[in-house]
C-alpha positions in Angstrom: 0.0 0.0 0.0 1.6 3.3 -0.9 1.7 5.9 1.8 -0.4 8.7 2.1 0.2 12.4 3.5 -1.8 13.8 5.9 -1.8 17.8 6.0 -3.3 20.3 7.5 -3.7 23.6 5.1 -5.0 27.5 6.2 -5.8 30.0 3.7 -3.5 32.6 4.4 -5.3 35.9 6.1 -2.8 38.4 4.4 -1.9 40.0 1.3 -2.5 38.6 -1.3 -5.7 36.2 0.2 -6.9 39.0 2.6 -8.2 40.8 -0.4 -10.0 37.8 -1.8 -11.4 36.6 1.1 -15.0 37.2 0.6 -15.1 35.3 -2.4 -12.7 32.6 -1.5 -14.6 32.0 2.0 -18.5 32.8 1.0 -20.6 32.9 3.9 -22.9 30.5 2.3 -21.9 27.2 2.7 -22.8 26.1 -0.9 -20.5 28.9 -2.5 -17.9 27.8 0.2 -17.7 24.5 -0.7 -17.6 25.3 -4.0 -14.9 27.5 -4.0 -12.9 25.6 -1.8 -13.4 23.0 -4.2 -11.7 25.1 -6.5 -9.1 26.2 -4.0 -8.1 23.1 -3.2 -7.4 21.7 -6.0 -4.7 24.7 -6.6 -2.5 22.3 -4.3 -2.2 19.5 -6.8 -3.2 20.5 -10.2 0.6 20.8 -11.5 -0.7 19.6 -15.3 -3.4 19.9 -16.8 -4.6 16.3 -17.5 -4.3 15.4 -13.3 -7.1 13.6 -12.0 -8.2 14.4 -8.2 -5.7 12.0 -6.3 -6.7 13.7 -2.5 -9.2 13.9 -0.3 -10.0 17.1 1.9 -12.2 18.3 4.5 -13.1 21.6 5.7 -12.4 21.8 9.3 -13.9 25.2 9.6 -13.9 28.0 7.4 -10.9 28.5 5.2 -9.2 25.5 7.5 -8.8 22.3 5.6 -6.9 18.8 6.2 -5.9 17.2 3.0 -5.0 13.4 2.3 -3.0 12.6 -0.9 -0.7 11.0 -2.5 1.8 13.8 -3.4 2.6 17.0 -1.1 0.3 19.8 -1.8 2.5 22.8 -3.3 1.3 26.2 -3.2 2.5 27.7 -6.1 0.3 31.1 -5.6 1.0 31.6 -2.0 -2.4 31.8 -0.9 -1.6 29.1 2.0 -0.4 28.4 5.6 0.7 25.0 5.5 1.8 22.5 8.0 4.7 20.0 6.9 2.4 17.0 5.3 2.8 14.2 7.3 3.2 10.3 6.9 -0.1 8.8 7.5 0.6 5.5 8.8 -0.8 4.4 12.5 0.1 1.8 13.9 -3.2 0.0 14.5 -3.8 -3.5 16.0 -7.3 -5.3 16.3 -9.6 -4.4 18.5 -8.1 -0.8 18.8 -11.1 1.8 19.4 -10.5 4.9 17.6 -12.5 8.2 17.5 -13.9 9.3 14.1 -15.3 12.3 12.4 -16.6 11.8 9.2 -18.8 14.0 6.5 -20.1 11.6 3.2 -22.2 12.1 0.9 -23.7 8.1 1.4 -26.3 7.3 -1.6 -28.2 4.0 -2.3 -29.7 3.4 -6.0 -32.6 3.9 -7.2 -34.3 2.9 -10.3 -35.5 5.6 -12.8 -38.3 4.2 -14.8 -40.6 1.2 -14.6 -38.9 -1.3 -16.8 -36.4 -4.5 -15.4 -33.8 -3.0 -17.6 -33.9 0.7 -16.0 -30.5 1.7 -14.9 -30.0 2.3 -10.6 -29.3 6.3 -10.1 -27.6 7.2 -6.9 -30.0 8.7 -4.3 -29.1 10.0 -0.8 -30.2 7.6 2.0 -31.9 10.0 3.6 -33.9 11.4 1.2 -34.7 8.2 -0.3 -36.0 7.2 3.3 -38.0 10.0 3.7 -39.6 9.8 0.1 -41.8 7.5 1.1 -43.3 9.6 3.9 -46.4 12.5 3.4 -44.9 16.0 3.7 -45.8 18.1 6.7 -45.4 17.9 10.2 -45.2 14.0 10.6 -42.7 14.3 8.3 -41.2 16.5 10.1 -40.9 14.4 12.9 -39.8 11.4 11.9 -36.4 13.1 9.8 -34.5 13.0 13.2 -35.1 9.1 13.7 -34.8 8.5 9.9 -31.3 10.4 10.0 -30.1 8.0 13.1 -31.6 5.0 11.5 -30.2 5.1 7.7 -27.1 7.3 8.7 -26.2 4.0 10.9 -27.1 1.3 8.5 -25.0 2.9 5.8 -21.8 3.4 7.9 -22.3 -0.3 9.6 -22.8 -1.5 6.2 -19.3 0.1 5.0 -17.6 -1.3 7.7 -18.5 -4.9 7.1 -16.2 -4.1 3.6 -13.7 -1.6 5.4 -12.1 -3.3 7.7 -14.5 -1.8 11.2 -17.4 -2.1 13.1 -19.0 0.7 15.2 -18.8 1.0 18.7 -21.8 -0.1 21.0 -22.8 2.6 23.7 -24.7 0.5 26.9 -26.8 2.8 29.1 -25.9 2.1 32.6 -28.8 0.8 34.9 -31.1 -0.4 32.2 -29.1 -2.9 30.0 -30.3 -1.2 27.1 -27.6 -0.3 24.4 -27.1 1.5 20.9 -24.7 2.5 18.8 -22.1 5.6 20.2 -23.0 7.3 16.9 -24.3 10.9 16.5 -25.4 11.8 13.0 -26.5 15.2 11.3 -27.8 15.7 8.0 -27.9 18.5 5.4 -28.5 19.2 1.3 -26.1 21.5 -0.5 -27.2 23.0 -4.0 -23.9 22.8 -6.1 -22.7 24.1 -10.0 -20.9 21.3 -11.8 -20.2 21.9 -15.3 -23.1 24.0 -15.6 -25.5 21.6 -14.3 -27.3 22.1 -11.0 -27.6 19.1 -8.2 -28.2 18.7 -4.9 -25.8 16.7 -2.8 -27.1 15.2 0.9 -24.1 15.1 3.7 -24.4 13.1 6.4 -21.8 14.1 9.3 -20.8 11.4 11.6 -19.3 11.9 15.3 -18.6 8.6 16.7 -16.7 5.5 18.0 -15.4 2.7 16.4 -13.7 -0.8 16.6 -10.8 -1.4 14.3 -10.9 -5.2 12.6 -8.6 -5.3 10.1 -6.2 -3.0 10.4 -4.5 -2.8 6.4 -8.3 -3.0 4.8 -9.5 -0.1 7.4 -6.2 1.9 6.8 -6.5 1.7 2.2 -10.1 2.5 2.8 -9.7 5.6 4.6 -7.1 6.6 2.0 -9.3 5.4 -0.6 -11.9 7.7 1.0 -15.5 6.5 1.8 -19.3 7.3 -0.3 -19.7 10.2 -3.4 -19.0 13.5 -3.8 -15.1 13.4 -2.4 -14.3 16.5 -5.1 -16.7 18.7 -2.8 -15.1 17.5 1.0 -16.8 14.5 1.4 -14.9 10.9 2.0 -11.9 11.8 4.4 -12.3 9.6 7.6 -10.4 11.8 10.5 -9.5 9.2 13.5 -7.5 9.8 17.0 -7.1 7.4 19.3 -9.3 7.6 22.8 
């Protein structure tokens, strides 16, 4: 398995970024993913037939941690960066590890009636919720539906990946769930000139490490759609 680089990037607050700021940090957090989707890829696009080779995530505003391949190199001076480094832990089975993790997770979906209709990629939790009348039950039920299908998709990913999640036992009642805490929103994005809507689930949580080499190449493979946008990059510490 080739190594990876782990490195943590700010946009610089100075001259020349300062005077850019505003439209390289939008308020809006469409137009900021988007443009850090541009800004990012600043780091690595050396020639112009590279193919995205990293994953990033935006930590907070203009803040971003960056697994590639090759170093980042910041050829307009428009960064503060750390000195990438080596990611390789040393992980055994059965460690428990901490995780932060923002994917866009999507199951398919047929378009059309017929046997032979192709599966498009939906969100989970819009497709969960598709079912359900709109208004205020609907309402209701998007907080367990985001638990419920948030979980199932990371357990499922897991089973493939090399993990399992953690299990959270309530003391005094011998009940138990999963030490999991999910959110969920929809960004509106540009992509050569067509308009879509991306879902983002963000996972807090605890897991169990099972096979340490699989877990480790899919973490630097980078996990669920949309990784050109800041989805896909697994950040883990040890707890």
């Amino acid at each position: 398995m080739s190594t990876s680089l782990l490195t943590r990037v700010r946009l610089r607050r100075d001259v020349p970024a300062a005077a850019l700021w505003r439209q390289l940090v939008p308020t809006d957090d469409d137009k900021r993913v988007q443009a850090s989707h541009r800004l990012l890829w600043t780091l690595f696009a050396d020639r112009a037939d590279r193919e995205r080779d990293f994953l990033w995530r935006e930590s907070e505003p203009g803040l971003y941690f960056v697994l590639s391949k090759r170093a980042p190199t910041d050829s307009h001076g428009l960064f503060e960066m750390d000195p990438p480094k080596e990611f390789a832990p040393t992980l055994a089975a059965g460690d428990v590890l901490g995780f932060s993790l923002r994917v866009n997770a999507t199951v398919s979906r047929k378009v059309g009636g017929t046997r032979e209709a192709r599966g498009k990629p939906c969100d989970v939790v819009m497709n969960a919720l598709h079912s359900l009348p709109s208004g205020p039950a609907r309402a209701a039920e998007r907080r367990r539906v985001i638990d419920a299908v948030g979980r199932d998709w990371l357990a499922a990913r897991g089973q493939r990946c090399g993990f399992r999640l953690c299990e959270q036992h309530s003391e005094g009642d011998g009940g138990s769930g999963v030490a999991l805490r999910a959110s969920h929103r929809v960004w509106s994005l540009d992509d050569r000139a067509q308009r879509m809507r991306v879902g983002v689930l963000d996972f807090e949580g605890m897991l169990v490490v099972e096979a340490p080499e699989l877990f480790l190449a899919s973490v630097a493979q980078g996990f669920g759609r949309a990784k050109a946008f800041g989805c896909g990059l697994m950040l883990i510490r040890r707890v």
